[in-house]
One Martini backbone bead per residue (centre of mass of N, CA, C, O) as a GRO file, in nm:
protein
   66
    1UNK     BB    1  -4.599   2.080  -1.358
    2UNK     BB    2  -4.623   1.817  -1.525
    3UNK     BB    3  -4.873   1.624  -1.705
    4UNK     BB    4  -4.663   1.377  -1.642
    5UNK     BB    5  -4.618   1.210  -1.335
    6UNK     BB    6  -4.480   1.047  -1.133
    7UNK     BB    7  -4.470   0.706  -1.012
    8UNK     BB    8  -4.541   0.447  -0.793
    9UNK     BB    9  -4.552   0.092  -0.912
   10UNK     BB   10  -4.682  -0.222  -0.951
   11UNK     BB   11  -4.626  -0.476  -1.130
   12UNK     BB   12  -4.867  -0.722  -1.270
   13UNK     BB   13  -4.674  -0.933  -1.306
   14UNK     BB   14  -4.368  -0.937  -1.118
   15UNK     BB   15  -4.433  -0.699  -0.835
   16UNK     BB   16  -4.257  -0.481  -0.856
   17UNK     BB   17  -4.130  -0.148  -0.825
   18UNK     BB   18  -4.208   0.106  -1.003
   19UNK     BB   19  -4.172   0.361  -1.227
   20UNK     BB   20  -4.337   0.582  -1.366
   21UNK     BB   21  -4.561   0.774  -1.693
   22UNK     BB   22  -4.759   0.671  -1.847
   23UNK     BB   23  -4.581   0.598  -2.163
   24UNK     BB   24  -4.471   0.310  -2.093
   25UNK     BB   25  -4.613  -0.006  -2.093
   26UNK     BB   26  -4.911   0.114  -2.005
   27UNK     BB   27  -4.789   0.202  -1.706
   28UNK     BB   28  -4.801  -0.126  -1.554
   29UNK     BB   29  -4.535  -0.208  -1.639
   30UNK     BB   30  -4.185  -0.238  -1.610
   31UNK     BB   31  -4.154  -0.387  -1.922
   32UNK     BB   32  -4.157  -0.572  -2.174
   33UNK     BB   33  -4.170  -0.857  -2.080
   34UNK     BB   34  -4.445  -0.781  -1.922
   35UNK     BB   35  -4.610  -0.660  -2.129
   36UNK     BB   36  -4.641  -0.920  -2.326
   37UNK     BB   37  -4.762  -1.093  -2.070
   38UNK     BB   38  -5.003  -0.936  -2.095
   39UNK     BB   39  -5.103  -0.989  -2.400
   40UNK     BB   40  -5.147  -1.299  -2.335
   41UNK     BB   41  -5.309  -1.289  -2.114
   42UNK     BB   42  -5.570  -1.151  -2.266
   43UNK     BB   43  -5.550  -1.333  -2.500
   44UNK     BB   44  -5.666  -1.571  -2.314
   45UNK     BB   45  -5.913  -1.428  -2.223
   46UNK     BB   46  -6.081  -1.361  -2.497
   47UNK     BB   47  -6.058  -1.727  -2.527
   48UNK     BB   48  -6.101  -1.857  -2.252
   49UNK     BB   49  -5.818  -1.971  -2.179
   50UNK     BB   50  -5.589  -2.077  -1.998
   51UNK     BB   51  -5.311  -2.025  -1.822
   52UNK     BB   52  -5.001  -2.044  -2.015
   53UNK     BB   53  -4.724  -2.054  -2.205
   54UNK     BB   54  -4.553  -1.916  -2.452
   55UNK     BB   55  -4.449  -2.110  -2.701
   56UNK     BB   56  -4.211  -1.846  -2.853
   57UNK     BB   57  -4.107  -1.846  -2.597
   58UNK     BB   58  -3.819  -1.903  -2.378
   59UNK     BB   59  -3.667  -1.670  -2.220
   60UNK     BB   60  -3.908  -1.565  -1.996
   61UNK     BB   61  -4.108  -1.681  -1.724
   62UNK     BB   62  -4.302  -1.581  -1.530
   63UNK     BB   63  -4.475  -1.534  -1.204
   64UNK     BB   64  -4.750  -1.579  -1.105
   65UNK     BB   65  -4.975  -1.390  -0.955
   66UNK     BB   66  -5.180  -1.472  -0.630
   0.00000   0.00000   0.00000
């Protein structure tokens, strides 16, 4: 048994499910560009300024989870 375990969890931003490894984009979401929006919704959270699209992406945008 390996130190790091694989397991399938939900991406936090786009809900699908996949395997993690908890060693790359924080374990918790599925890909870069979940990453990515992960860490504006933070950045927004810690403004605490309601949820936008960043608008340095064009190419991106999940539809956020209810």
């Amino acid at each position: 048994m390996s130190l790091f375990s694989k397991q399938e969890l939900y991406c936090q931003i786009c809900g699908i499910l996949f395997e993690t490894d908890f060693m790359s984009y924080d374990g918790i979401v599925c890909g870069k560009e979940c990453g990515q929006e992960r860490h504006w919704r933070r950045t927004l959270s810690i403004l605490g300024k309601d949820y936008y699209p960043d608008s340095r992406k064009k190419d991106y945008y999940p539809e956020p989870m209810k």
